[in-house]
C-alpha positions in Angstrom: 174.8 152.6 62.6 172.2 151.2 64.3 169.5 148.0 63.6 166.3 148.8 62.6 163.5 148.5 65.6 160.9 148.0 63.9 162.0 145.3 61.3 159.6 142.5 60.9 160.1 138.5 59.9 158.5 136.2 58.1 158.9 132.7 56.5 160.9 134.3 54.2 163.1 137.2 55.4 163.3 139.9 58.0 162.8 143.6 56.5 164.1 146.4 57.7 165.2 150.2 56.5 168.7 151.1 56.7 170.7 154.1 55.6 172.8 154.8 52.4 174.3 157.7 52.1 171.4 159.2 49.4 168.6 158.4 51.6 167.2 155.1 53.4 166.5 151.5 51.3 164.3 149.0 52.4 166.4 145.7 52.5 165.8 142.4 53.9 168.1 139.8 55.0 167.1 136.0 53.9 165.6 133.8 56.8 167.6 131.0 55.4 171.1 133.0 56.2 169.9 134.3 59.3 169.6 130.2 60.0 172.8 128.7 58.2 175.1 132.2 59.2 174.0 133.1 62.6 172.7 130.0 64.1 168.9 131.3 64.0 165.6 129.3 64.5 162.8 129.6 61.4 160.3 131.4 64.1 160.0 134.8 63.8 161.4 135.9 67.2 164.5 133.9 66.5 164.8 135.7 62.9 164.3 139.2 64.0 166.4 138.3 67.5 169.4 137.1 65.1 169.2 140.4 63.0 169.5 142.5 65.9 172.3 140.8 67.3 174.2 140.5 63.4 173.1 144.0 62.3 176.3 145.7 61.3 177.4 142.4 59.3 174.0 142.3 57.7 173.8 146.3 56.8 177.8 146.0 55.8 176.8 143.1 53.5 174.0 144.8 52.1 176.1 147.9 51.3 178.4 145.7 49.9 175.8 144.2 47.5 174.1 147.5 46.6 171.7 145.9 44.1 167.9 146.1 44.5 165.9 143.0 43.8 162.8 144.0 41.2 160.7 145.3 44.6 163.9 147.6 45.0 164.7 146.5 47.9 168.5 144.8 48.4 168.4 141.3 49.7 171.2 139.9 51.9 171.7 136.0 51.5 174.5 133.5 52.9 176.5 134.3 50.0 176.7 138.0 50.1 177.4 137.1 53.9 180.5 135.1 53.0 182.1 137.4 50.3 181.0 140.3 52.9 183.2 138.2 55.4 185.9 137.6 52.9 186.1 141.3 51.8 187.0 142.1 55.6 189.5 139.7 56.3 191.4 140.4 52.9 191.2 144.2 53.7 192.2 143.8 57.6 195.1 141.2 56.3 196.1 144.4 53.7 196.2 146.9 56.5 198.0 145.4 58.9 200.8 144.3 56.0 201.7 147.9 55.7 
């Protein structure tokens, strides 16, 4: 797994491609929880920085979420962030009580 190098921010989001197992999605991640999860700055370098850094908890989220907005793409937000989070700590608590 790797981060895509050419994803691109905005005011809004940072988009990027990332693999499923049928073929790459374009997905996005929001700027707001790149901000309120990761600790980012709104400017663009900051956004796209803080994606880099987060990628495999922002492509594991969006995996996790699966569902396309209407543009088809799947967008990551805090939320899907903290049940993403959640998920992993219920599953490595599950594992390690066998």
């Amino acid at each position: 797994m790797q981060f895509d190098p050419q994803a691109k921010a905005d005011t809004a989001c940072v988009r990027f491609n990332m693999a499923y197992p049928d073929g790459e999605t374009d997905a996005a991640i929001s700027a707001k929880a790149l901000v309120e999860y990761f600790g980012a700055a709104m400017d663009p370098d900051s956004l796209v920085t803080s994606y880099r850094k987060n990628f495999r908890a922002i492509h594991s989220a969006a995996r996790q979420k699966g569902q396309p907005t209407s543009d088809g793409r799947v967008l990551v937000t805090a939320a899907d962030l903290e049940a993403w989070a959640e998920r992993t700590v219920t599953k490595s608590r599950s594992a390690s009580a066998k």
